[in-house]
ZAKEDREN-322045 format. One record per residue: residue number from 1; residue in one letter; x, y, z of N, C-alpha, C in turn. Coordinates in pm, whole numbers, plus 50000, padded with zeros to 5 digits. Layout:
BEGIN
     k   r     npx     npy     npz    capx    capy    capz     cpx     cpy     cpz
   NUM   a       X       Y       Z       X       Y       Z       X       Y       Z
...
END
This chain:
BEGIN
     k   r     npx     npy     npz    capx    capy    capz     cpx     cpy     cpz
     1   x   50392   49563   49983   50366   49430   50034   50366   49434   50187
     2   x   50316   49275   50230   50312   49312   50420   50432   49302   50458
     3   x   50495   49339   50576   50609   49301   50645   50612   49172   50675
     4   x   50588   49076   50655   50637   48930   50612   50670   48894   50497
     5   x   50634   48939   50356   50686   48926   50209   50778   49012   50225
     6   x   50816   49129   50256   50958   49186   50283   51044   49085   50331
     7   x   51018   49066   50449   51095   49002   50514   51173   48852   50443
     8   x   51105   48741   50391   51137   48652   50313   51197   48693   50157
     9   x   51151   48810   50090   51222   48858   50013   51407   48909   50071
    10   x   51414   48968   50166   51529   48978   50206   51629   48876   50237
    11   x   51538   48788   50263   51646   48628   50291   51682   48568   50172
    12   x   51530   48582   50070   51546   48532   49923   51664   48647   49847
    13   x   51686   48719   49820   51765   48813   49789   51901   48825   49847
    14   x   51949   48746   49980   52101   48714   50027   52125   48570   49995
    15   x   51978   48504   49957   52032   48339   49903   52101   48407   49736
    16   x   51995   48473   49685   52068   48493   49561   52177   48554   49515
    17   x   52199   48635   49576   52377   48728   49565   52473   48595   49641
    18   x   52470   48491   49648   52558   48399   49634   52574   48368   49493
    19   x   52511   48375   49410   52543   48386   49235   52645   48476   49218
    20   x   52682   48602   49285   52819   48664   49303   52911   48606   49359
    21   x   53010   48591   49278   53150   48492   49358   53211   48590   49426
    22   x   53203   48770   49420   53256   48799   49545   53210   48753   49657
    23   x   53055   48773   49673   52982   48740   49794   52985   48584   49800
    24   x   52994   48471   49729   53003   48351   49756   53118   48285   49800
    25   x   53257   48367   49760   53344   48357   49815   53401   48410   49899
    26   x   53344   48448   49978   53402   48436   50099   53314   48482   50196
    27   x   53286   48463   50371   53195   48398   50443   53180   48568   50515
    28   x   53235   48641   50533   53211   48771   50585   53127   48856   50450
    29   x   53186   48855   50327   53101   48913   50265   52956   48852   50258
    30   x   52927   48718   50265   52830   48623   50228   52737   48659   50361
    31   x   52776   48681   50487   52744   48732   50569   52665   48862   50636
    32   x   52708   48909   50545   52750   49094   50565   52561   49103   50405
    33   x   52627   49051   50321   52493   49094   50227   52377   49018   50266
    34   x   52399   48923   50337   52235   48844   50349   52184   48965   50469
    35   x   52274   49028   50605   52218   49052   50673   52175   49209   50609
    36   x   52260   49265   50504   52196   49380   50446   52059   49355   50402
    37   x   52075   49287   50299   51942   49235   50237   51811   49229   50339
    38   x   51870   49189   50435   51701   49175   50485   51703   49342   50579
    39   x   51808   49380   50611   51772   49530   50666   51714   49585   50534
    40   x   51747   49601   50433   51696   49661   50330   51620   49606   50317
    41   x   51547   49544   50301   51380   49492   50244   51273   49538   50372
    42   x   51357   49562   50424   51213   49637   50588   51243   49779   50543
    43   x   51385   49864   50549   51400   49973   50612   51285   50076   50548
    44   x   51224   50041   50385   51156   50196   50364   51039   50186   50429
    45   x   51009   50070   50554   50886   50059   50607   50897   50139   50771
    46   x   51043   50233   50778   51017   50237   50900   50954   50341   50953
    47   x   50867   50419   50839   50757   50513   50900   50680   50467   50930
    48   x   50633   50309   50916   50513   50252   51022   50541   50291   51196
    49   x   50653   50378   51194   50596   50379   51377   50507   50555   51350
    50   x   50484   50569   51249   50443   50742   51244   50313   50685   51288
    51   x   50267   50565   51259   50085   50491   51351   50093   50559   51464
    52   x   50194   50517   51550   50178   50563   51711   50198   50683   51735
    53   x   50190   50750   51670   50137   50924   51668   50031   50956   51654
    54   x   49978   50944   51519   49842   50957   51466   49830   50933   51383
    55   x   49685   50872   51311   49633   50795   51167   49669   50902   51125
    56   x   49639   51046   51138   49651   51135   50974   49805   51160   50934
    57   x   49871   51160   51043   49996   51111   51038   50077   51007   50952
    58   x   50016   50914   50965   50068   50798   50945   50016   50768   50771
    59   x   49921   50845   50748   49846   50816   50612   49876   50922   50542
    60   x   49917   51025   50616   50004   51121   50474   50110   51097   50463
    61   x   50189   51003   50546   50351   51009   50506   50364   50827   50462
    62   x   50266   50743   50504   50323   50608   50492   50365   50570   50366
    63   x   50455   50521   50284   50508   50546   50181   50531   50639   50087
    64   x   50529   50728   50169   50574   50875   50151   50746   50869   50090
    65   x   50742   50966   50184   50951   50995   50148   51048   50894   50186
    66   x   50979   50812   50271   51098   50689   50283   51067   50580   50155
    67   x   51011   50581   50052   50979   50548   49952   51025   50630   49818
    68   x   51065   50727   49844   51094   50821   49737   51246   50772   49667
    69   x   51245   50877   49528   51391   50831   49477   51510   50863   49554
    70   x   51494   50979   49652   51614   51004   49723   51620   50929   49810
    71   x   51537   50823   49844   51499   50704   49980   51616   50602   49908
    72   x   51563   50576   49807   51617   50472   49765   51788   50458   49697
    73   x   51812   50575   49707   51953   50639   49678   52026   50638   49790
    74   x   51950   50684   49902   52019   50673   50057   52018   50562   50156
    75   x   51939   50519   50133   51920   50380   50211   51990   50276   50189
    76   x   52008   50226   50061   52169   50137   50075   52310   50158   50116
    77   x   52318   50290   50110   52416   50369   50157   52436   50348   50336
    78   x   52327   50368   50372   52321   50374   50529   52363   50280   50595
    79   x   52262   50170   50533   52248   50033   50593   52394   49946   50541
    80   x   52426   49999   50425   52585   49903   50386   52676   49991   50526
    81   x   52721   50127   50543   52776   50173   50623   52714   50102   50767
    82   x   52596   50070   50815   52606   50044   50943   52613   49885   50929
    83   x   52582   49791   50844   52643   49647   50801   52818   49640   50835
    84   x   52842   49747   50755   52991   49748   50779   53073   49740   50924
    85   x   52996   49850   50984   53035   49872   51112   53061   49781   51221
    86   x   52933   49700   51195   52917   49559   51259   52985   49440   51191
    87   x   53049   49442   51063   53110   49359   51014   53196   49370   50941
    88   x   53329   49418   50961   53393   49525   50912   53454   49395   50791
    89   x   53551   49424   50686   53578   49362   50610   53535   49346   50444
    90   x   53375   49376   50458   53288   49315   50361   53371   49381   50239
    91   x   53309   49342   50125   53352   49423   49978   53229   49535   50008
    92   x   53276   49678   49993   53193   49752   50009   53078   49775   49919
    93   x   53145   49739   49764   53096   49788   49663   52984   49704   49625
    94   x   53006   49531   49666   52953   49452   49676   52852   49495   49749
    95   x   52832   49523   49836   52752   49555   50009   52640   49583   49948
    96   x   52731   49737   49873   52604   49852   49840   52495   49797   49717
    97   x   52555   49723   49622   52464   49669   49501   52394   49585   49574
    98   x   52383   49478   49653   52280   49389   49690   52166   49480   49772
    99   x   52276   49533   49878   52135   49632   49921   52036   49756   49858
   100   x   52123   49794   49767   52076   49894   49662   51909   49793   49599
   101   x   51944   49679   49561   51850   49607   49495   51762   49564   49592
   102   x   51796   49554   49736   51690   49496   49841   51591   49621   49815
   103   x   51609   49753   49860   51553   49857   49883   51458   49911   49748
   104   x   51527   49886   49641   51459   49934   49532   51339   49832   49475
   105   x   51396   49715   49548   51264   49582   49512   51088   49607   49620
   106   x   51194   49638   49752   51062   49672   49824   50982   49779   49739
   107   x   51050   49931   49713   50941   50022   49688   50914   49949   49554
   108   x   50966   49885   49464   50952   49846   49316   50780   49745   49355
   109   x   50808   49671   49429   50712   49547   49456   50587   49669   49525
   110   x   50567   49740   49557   50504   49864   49622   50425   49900   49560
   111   x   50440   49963   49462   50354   50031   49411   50262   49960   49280
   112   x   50270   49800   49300   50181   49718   49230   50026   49656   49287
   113   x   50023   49705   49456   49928   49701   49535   49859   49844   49508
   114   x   49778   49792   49597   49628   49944   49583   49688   50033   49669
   115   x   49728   50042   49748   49762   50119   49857   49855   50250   49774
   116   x   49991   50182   49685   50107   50240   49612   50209   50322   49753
   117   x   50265   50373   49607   50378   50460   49715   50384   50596   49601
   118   x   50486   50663   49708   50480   50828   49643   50661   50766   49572
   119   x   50624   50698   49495   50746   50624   49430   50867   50747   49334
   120   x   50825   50827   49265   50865   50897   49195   50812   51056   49238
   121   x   50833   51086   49375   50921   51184   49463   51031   51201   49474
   122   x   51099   51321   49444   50989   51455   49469   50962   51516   49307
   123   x   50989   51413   49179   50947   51488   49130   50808   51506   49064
   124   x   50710   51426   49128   50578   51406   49182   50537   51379   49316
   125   x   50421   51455   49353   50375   51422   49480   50262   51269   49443
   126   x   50230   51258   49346   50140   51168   49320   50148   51028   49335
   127   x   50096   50977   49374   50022   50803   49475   50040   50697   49310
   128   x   50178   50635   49333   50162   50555   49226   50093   50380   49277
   129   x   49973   50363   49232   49916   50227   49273   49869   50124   49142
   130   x   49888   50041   49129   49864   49954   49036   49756   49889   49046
   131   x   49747   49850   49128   49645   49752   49226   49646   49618   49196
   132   x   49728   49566   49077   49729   49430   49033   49765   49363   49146
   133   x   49827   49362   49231   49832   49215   49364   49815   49266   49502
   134   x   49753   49194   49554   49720   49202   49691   49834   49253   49765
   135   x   49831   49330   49868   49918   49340   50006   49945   49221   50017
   136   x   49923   49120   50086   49944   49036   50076   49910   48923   49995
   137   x   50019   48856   49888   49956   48755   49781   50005   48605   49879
   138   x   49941   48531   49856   49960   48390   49883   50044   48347   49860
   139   x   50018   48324   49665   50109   48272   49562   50313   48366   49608
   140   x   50306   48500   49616   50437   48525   49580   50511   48495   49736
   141   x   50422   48505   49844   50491   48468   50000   50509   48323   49969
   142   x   50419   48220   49972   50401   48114   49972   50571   48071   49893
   143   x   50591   48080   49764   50678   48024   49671   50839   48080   49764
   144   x   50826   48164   49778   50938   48229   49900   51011   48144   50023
   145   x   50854   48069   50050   50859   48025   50170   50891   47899   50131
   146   x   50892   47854   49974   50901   47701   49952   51076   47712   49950
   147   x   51071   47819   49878   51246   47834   49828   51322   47852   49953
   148   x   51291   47901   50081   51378   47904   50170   51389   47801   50289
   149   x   51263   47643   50240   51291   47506   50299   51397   47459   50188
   150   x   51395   47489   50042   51453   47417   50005   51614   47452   49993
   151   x   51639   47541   50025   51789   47647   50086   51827   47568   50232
   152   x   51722   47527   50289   51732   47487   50391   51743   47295   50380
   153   x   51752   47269   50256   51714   47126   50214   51823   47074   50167
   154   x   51938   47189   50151   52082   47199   50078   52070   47218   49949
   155   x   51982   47270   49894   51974   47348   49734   52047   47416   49744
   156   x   52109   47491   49640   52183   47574   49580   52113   47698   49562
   157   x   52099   47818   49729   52032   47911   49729   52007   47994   49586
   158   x   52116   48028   49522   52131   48116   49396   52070   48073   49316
   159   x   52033   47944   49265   52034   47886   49128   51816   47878   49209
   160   x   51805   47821   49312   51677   47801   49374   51596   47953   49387
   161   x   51601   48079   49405   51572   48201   49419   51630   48245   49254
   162   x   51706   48230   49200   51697   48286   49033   51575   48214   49003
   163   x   51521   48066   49015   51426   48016   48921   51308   48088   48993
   164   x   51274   48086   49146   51182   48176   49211   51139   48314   49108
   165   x   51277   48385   49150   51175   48525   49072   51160   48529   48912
   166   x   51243   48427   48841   51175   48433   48709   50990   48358   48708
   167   x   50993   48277   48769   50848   48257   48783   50730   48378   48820
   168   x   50810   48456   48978   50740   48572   48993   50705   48648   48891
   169   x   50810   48688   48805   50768   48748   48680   50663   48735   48605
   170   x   50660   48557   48550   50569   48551   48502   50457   48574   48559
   171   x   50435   48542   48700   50295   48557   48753   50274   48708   48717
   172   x   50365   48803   48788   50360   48946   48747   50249   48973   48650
   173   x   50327   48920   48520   50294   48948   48356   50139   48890   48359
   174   x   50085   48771   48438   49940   48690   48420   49842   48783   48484
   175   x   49927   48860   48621   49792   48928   48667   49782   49055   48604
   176   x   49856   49132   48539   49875   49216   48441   49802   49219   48375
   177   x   49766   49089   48254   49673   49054   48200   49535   49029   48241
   178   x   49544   49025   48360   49381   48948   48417   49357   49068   48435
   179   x   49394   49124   48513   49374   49316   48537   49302   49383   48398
   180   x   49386   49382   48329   49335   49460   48205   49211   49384   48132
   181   x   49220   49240   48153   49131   49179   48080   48994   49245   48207
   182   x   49011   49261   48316   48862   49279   48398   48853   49452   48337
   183   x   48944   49538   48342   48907   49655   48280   48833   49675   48214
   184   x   48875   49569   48042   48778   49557   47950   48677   49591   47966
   185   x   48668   49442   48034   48535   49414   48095   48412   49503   48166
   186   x   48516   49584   48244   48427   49702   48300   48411   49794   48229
   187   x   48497   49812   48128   48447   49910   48009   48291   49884   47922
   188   x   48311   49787   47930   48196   49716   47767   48094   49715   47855
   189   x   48094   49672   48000   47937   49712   48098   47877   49894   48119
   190   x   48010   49953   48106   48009   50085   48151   48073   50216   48060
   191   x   48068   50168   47951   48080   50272   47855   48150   50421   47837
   192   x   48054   50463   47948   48117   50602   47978   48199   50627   48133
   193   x   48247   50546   48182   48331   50540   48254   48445   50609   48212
   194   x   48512   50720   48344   48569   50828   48289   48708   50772   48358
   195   x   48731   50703   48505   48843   50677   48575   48759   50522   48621
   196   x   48825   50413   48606   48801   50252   48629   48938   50188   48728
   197   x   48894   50208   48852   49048   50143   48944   48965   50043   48979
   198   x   49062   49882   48968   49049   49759   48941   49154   49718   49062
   199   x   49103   49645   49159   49181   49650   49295   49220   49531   49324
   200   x   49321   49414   49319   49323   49259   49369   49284   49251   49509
   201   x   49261   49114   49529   49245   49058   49645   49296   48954   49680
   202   x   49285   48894   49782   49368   48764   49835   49351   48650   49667
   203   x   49293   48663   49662   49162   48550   49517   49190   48600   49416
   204   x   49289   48482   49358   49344   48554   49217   49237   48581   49102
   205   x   49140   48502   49071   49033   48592   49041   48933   48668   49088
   206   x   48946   48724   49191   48847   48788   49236   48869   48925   49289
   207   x   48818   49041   49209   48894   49213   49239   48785   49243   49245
   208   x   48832   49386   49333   48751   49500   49383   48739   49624   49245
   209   x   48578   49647   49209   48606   49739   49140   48505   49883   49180
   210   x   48574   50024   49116   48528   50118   49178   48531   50202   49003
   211   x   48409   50253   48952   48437   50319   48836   48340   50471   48895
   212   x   48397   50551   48818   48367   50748   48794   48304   50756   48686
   213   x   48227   50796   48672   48121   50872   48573   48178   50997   48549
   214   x   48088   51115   48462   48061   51213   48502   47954   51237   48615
   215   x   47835   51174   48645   47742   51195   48718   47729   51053   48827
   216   x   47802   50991   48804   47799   50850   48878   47944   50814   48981
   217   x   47906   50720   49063   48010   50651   49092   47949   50493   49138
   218   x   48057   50381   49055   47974   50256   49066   48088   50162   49152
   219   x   48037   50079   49245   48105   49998   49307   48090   49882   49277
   220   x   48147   49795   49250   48139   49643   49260   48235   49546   49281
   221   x   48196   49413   49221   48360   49336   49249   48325   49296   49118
   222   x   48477   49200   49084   48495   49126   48968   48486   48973   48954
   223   x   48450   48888   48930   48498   48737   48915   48514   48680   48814
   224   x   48656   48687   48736   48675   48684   48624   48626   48769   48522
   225   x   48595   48763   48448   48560   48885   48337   48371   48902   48387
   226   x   48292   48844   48466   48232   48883   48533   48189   48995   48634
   227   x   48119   49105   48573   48100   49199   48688   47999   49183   48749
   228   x   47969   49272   48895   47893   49309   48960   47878   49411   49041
   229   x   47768   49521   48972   47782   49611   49061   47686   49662   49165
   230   x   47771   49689   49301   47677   49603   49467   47637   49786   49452
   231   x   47699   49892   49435   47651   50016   49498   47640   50130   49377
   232   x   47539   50208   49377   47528   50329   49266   47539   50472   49390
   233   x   47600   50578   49333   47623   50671   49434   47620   50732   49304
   234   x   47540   50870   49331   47548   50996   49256   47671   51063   49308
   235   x   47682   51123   49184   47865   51152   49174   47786   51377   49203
   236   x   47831   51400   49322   47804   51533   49358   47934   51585   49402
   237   x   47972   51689   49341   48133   51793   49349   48099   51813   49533
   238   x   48192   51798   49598   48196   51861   49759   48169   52024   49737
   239   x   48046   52089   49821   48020   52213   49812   48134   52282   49914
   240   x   48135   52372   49840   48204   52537   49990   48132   52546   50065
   241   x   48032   52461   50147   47983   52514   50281   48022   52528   50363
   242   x   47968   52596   50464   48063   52664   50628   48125   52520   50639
   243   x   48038   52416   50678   48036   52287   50696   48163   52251   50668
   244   x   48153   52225   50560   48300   52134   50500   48389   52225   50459
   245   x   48379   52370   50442   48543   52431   50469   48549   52421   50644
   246   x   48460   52418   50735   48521   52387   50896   48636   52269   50879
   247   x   48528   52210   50859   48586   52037   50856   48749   52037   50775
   248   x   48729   52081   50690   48872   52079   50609   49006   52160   50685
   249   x   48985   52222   50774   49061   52239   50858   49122   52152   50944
   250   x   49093   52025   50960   49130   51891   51005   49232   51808   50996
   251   x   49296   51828   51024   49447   51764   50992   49366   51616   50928
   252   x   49283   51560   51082   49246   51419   51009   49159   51399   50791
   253   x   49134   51490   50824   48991   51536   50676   49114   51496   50564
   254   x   49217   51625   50610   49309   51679   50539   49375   51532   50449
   255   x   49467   51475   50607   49541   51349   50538   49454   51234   50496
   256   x   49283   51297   50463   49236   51177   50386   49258   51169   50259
   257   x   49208   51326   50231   49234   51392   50115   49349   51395   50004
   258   x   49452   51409   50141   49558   51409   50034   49592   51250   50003
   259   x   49531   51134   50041   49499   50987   49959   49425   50941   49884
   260   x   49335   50968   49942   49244   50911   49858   49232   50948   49751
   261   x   49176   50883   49624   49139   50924   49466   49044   50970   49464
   262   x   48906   50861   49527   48767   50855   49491   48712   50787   49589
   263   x   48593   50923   49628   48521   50922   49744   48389   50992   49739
   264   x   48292   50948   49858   48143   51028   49824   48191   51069   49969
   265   x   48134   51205   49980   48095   51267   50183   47951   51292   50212
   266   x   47937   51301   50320   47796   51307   50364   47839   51467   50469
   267   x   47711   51492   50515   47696   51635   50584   47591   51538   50710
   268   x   47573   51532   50807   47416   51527   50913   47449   51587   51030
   269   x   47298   51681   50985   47279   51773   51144   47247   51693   51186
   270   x   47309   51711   51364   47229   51629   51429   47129   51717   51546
   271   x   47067   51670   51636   46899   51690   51707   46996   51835   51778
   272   x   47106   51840   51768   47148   51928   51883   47216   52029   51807
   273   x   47205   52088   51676   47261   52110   51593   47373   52130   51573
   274   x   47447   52035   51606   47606   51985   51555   47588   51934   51430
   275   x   47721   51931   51389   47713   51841   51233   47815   51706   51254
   276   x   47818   51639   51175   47915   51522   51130   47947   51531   50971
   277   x   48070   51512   50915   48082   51540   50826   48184   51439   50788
   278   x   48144   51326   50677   48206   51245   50692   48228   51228   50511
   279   x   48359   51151   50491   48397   51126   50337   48449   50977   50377
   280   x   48394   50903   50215   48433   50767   50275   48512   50735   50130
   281   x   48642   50668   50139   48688   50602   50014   48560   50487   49968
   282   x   48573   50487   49815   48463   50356   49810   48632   50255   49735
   283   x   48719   50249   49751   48807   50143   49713   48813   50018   49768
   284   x   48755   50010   49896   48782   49911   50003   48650   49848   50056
   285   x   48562   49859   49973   48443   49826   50030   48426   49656   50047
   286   x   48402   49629   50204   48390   49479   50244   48251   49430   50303
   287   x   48231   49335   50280   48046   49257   50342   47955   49381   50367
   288   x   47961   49483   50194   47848   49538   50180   47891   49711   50302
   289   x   48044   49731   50357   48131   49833   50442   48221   49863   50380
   290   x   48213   49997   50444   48335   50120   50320   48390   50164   50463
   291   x   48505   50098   50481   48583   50062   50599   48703   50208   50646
   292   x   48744   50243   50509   48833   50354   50549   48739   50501   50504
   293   x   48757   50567   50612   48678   50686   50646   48795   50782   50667
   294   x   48695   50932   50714   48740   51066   50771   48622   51090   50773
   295   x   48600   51136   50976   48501   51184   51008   48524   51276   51090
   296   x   48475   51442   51090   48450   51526   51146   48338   51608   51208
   297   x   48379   51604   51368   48220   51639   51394   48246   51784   51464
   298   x   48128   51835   51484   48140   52012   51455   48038   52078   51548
   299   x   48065   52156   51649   47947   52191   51702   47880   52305   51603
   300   x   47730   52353   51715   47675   52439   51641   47697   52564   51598
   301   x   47861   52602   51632   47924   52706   51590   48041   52723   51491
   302   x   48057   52580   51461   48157   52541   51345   48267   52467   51397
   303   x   48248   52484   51590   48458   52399   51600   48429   52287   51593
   304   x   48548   52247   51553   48557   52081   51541   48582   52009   51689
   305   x   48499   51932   51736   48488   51860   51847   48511   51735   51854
   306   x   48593   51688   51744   48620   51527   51735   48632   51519   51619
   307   x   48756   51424   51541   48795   51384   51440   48867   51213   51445
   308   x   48818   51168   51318   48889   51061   51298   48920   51006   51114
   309   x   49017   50934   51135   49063   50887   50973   49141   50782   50995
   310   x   49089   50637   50918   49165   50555   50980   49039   50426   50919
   311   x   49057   50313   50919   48957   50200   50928   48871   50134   51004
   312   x   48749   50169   50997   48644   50139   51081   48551   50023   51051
   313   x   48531   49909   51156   48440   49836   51114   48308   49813   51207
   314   x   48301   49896   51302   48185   49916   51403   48167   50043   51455
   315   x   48030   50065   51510   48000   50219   51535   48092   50266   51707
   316   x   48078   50102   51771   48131   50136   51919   48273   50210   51900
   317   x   48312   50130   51765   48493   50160   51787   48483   50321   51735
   318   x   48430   50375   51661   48415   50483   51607   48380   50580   51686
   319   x   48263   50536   51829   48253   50676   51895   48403   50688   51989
   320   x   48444   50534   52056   48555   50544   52143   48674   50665   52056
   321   x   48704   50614   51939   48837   50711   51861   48795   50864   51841
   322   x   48644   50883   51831   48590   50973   51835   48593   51076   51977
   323   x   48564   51030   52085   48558   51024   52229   48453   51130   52247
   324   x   48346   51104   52187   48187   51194   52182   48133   51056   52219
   325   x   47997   51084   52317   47874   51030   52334   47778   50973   52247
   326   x   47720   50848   52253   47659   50833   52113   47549   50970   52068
   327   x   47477   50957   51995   47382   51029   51981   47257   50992   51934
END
């Protein structure tokens, strides 16, 4: 989810451990877990500063290992010990269960977006994504945001955030269903569809879909059990050419690779015989743009002279990250 549904989840999650009469009784513990709670609902996000290094950086590790099971084993641990520090007193044991549950809700709520997390590391390296709800949903921030005027209205935080996430649930369970019901759907249009990832969007009916052939790859969206599909791409294996084993030497190429599922690349010489060598996810495709890329460009002797991986929505921004001349 974005760092604002964290964030209101963490407040929603110290209204509710007032349903614990340790933590409701008495004002240091009550204290001590709201301010855990919301450190825990950010902390497995704090490889977002690996951005200000570098995209390939930042896209091979971002819900990487601070997402993992040993993340989530250590991180309540930390944050109750440095809660403590600053507020000495608390019930410890208390501390650690609320934050234990902040931390395990973030990566839990995680890996139901497209993006996922490497959730069940290390004893998989593999990208668990659901894609049933948006990065950001409306509906589950929005209801968050109702429950913490009405906390603020003198409701009874505990009893106001228990009825919250049993509702979440249900929504959970509806888009669950809508998901699978558009699957269907993309099945009975597409028959021999071998891999079908079904992606939400802001628009509770309205998903991104991307299906695999053996010889195909089809793009479209969904609107309700309604398909449409905007792009046909012949489904061609990446060759061993000089080309693209250069390129794969790329840290940037590399940490595309190791994300992405499903992608087409292109090869173009250009007038000066350099190459560009570019792979594009088709998961994210917007107003007719396949936004997240890896592009490597190569002189006429194979070095790589510019790389990028990262989201692009214009050519200017692409040569600047690039820092080559147009052509």
């Amino acid at each position: 989810m974005d760092t604002g549904t964290h964030l209101v989840m963490g407040f929603a999650l110290g209204g509710l451990a007032t349903l614990d009469p340790v933590v409701a009784g008495d004002a240091v513990n009550t204290h001590s877990v709201l301010l855990a709670t919301i450190i825990g609902s950010q902390i497995p996000d704090i490889d977002t500063v690996l951005k200000f290094k570098n995209n390939a950086v930042y896209i091979r590790n971002h819900r990487g290992v601070t997402h993992s099971i040993p993340a989530v084993i250590l991180w309540p641990l930390l944050v109750s010990l440095l809660v403590h520090l600053f507020i000495p007193g608390a019930n410890m044991l208390h501390l650690w269960l609320w934050t234990f549950l902040a931390v395990f809700l973030h990566v839990f709520v995680d890996i139901f977006n497209a993006y996922g997390t490497q959730a069940v590391r290390p004893l998989s390296m593999k990208w668990v994504a659901f894609g049933m709800i948006n990065t950001f949903d409306p509906f589950i921030f929005g209801i968050h945001v109702v429950g913490l005027i009405l906390w603020g209205f003198g409701l009874h935080p505990g009893y106001t955030f228990l009825t919250m996430y049993i509702i979440i649930l249900f929504y959970y369970l509806l888009r669950f269903q809508e998901q699978r019901s558009v699957r269907q759907a993309v099945k009975a249009k597409i028959p021999d569809a071998k891999k079908i990832i079904v992606a939400s969007t802001m628009r509770y009916y309205k998903w991104r879909v991307v299906v695999e052939t053996d010889d195909s790859f089809y793009v479209g969206k969904a609107y309700k059990r309604d398909i449409t599909i905007l792009d046909t791409y012949k489904k061609i294996p990446v060759p061993q050419t000089p080309e693209i084993e250069a390129a794969k030497k790329d840290k940037n190429l590399s940490a595309f690779l190791s994300f992405s599922p499903i992608f087409r690349w292109e090869v173009k010489e250009k007038n000066d015989h350099s190459y560009e060598v570019r792979f594009i996810d088709l998961r994210y495709r917007s107003k007719g743009h396949y936004p997240f890329v890896a592009i490597v460009q190569l002189d006429e002797d194979l070095n790589i002279t510019g790389s990028y991986t990262g989201w692009i929505y214009n050519k200017d921004k692409l040569r600047k990250k690039l820092d080559v001349a147009p052509h």
